[in-house]
Structure formats: C-alpha cells, structure tokens
Backbone as CSV, one residue per row, in Angstrom:
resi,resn,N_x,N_y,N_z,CA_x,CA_y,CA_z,C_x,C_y,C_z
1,UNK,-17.645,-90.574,-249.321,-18.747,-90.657,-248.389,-18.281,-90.227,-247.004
2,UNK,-19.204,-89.797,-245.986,-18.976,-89.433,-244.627,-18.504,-90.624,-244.051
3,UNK,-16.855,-90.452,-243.512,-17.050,-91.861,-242.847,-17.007,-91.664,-241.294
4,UNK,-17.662,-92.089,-240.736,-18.239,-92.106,-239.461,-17.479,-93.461,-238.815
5,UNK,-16.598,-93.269,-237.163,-15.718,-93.933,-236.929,-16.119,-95.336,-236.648
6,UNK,-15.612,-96.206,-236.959,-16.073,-97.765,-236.968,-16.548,-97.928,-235.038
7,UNK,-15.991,-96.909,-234.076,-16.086,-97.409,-232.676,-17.632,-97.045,-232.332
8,UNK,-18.098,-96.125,-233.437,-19.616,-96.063,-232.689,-20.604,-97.063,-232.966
9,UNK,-21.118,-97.800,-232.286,-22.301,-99.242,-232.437,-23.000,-99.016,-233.662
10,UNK,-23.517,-100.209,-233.517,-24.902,-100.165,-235.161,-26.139,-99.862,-234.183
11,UNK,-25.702,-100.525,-233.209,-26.858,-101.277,-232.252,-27.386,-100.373,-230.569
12,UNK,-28.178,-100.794,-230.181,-28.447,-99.817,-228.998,-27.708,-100.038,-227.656
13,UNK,-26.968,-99.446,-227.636,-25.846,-99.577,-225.404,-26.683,-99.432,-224.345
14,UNK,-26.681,-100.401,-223.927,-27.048,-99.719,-222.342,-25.974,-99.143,-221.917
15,UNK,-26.200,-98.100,-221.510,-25.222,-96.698,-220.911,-25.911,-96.308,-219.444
16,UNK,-24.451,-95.908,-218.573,-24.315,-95.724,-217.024,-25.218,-94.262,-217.274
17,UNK,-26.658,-94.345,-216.629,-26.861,-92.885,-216.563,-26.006,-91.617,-215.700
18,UNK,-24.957,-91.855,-214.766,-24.220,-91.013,-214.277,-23.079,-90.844,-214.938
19,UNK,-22.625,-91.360,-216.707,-21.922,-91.000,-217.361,-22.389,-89.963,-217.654
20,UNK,-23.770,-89.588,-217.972,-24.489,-88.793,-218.960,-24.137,-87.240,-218.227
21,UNK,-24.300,-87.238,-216.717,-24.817,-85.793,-216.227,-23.243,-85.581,-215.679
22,UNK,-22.456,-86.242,-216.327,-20.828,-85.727,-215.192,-20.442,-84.459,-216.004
23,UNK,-20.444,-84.351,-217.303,-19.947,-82.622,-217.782,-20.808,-81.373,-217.543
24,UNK,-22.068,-81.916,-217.103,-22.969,-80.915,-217.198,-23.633,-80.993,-215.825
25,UNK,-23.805,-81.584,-214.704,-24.339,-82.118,-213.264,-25.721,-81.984,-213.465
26,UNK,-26.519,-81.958,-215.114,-27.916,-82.059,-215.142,-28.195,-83.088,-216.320
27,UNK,-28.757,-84.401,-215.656,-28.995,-85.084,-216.964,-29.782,-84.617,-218.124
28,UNK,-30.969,-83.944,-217.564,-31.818,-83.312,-218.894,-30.948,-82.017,-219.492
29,UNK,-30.149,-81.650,-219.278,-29.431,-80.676,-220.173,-28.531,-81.356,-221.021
30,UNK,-28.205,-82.470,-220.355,-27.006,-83.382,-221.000,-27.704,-84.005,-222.422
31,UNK,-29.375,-84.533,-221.915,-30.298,-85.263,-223.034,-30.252,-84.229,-224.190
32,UNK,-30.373,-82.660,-224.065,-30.813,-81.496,-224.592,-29.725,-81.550,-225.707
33,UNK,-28.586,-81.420,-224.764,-27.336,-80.968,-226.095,-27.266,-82.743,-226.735
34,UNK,-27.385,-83.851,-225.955,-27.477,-84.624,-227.211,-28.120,-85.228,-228.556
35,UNK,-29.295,-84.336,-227.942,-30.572,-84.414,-228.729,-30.314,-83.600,-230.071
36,UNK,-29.903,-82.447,-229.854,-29.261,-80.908,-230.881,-28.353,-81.464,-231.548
37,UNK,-27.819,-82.201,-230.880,-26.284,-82.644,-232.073,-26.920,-83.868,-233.029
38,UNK,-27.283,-84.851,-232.464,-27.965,-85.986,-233.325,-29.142,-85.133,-234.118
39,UNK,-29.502,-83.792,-234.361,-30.201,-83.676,-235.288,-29.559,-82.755,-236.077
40,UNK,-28.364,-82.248,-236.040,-27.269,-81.824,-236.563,-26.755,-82.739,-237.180
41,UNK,-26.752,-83.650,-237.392,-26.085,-84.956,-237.679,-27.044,-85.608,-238.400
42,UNK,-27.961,-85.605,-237.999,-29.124,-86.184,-238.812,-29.500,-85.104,-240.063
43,UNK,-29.116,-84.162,-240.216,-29.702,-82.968,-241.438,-28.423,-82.961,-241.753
44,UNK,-27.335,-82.897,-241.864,-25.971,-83.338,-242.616,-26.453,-84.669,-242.897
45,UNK,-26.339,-85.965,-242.399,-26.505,-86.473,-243.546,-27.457,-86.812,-244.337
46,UNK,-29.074,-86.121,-244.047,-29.800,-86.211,-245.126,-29.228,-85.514,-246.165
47,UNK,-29.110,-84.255,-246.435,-28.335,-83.456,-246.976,-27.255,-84.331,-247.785
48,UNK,-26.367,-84.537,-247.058,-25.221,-85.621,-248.329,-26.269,-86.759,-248.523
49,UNK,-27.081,-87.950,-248.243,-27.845,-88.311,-249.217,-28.360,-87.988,-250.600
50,UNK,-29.592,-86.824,-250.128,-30.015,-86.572,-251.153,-28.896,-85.949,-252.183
51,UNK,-28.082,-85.113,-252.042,-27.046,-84.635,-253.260,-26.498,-85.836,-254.029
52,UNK,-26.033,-87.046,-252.988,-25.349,-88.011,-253.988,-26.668,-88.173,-254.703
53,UNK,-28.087,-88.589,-254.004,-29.057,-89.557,-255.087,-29.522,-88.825,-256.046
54,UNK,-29.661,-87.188,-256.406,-29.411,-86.402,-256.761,-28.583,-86.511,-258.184
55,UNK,-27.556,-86.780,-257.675,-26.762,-86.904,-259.270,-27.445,-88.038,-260.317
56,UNK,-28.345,-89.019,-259.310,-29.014,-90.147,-260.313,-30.645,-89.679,-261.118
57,UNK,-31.481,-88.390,-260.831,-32.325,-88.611,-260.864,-32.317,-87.539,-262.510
58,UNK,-33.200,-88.218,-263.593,-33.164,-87.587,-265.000,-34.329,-87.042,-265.068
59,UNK,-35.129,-86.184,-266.102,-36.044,-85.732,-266.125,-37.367,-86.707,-266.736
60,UNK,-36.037,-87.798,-267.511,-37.543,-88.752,-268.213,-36.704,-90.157,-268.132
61,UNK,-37.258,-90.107,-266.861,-36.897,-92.025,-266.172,-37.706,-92.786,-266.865
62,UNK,-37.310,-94.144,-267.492,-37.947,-95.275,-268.148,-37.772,-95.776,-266.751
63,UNK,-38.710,-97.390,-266.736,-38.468,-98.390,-265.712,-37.036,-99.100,-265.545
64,UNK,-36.833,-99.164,-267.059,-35.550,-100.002,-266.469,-34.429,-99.728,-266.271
65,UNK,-33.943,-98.388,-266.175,-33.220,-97.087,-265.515,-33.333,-97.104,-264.202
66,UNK,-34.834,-97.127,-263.718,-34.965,-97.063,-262.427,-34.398,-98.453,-261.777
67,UNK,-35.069,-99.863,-262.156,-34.721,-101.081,-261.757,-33.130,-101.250,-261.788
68,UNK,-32.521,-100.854,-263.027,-31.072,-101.065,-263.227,-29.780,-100.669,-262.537
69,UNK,-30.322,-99.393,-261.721,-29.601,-98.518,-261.256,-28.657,-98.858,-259.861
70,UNK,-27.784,-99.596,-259.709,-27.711,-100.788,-258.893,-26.435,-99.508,-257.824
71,UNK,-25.734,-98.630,-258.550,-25.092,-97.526,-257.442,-25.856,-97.169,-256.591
72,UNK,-26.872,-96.394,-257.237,-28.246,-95.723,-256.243,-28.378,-96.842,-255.229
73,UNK,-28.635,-98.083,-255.704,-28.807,-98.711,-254.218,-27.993,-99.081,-253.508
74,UNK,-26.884,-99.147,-253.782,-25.809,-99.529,-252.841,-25.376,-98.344,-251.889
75,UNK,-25.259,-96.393,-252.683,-25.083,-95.840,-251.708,-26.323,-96.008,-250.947
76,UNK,-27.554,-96.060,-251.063,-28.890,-96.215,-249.731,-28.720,-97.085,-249.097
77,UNK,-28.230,-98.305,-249.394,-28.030,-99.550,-248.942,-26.964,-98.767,-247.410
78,UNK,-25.486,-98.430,-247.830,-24.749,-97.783,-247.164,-25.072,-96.767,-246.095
79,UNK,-26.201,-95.794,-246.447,-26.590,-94.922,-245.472,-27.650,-96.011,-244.199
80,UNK,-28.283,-96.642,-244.978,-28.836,-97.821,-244.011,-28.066,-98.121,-243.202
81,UNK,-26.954,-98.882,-243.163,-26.018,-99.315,-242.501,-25.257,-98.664,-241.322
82,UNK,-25.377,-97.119,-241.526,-24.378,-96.677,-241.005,-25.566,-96.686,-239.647
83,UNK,-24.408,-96.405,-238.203,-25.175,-95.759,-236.845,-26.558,-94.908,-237.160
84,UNK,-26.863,-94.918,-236.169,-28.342,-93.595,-236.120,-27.786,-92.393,-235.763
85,UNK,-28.540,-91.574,-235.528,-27.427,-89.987,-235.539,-27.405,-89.746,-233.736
86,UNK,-28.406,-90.254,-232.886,-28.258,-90.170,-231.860,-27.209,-91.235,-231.422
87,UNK,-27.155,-92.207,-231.653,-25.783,-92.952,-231.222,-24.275,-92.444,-231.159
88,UNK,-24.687,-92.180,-232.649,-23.198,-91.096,-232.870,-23.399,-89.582,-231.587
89,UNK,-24.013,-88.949,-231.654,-24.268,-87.775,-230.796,-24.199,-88.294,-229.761
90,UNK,-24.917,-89.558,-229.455,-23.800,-89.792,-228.097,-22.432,-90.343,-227.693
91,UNK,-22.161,-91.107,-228.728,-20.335,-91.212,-228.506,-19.914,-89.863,-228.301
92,UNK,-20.041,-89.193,-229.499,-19.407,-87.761,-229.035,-19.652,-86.792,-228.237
93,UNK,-20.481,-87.294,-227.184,-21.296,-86.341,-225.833,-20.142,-86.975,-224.637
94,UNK,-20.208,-88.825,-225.156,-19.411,-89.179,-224.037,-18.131,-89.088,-224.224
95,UNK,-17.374,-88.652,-225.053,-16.076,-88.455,-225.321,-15.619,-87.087,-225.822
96,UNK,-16.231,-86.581,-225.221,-16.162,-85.012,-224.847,-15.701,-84.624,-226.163
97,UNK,-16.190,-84.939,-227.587,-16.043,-84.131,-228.701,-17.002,-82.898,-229.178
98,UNK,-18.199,-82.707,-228.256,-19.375,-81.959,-228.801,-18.921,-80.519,-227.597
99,UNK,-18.737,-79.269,-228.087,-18.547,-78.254,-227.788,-20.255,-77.510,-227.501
100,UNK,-20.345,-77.425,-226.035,-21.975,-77.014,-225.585,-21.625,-75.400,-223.877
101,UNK,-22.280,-74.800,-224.131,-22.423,-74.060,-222.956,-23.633,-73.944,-222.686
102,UNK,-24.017,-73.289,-221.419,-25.357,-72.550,-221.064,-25.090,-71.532,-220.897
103,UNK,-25.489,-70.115,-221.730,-25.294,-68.640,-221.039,-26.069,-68.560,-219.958
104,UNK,-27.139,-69.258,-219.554,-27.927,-68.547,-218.343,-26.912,-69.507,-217.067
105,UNK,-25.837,-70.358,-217.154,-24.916,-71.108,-216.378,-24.160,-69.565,-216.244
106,UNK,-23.462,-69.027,-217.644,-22.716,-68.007,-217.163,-22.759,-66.472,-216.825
107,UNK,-24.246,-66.399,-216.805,-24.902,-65.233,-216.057,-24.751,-64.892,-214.741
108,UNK,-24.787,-66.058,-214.205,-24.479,-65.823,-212.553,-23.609,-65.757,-212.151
C-alpha cells in the first residue's frame, strides 16, 4: 500500500498564513500549486484504490461473497484512515517537497 508519512495529521492545522506565501510572495499562487498537487494526490490514490478493489470484484457475486469479504473492507477501511490529499499537499508545500514554477514569473 502507499504509505504516506506518519508526520502528516489525520486532522485539520491551523497554519501561519505567512508560512503559505514565503516561497512564492503570493498566497493565491501558493493556494493554486497546493490545490494541483492535492488533486494529484487525490487521482493517484483513487487510482490505487480502485485497482486493489478491483482484484475483488467477480462477474457473478452471490450475497455472501459480498458480506464475507472482510480484506475488501479493511483495505477501504485503510484508505479511510489515511490524511486527505490536501493535508498531505500541504505538508509537502510547507516542506518544500512539491517542485512548482510560473513561466509568466520567468518571462520578465
């Protein structure tokens, strides 16, 4: 499974808004690229979801296949659990792991 580092929260931070705009000196550009990455992050791991749940699904499900199937719920159970994808996108905004430019920054 994706393991995603134990330091990013489950839960919501209040965060220094002048952390946000110090790599970029514009907070809404800063919101922009963190917005792009948490949905980068969010379509990876739908993506590995569905493939694992994927390996569970047959062409002629009875009920008690479906009820019984106690992996299937534990990996969903697991993706439940993990951070939201913007949390993560922002640890890695504030710890300078997310690689971002503006060409119209390096036009001038």
């Amino acid at each position: 499974m994706n393991t995603i580092k134990s330091s990013v929260p489950n839960t919501t931070v209040t965060r220094n808004v002048h952390d946000l705009d110090r790599s970029t000196g514009n907070i809404y550009e800063s919101l922009v690229i963190i917005s792009k990455r948490a949905n980068q992050i969010s379509n990876n791991m739908k993506e590995e979801l569905h493939g694992k749940l994927a390996e569970f699904a047959s062409s002629n499900d009875n009920l008690e296949e479906i009820f019984e199937n106690r992996e299937q719920i534990e990996i969903s159970k697991h993706y439940e659990r993990m951070p939201k994808p913007t949390l993560i996108a922002m640890d890695e905004f504030l710890n300078q792991k997310v690689y971002h430019r503006n060409p119209a920054k390096e036009q001038k």
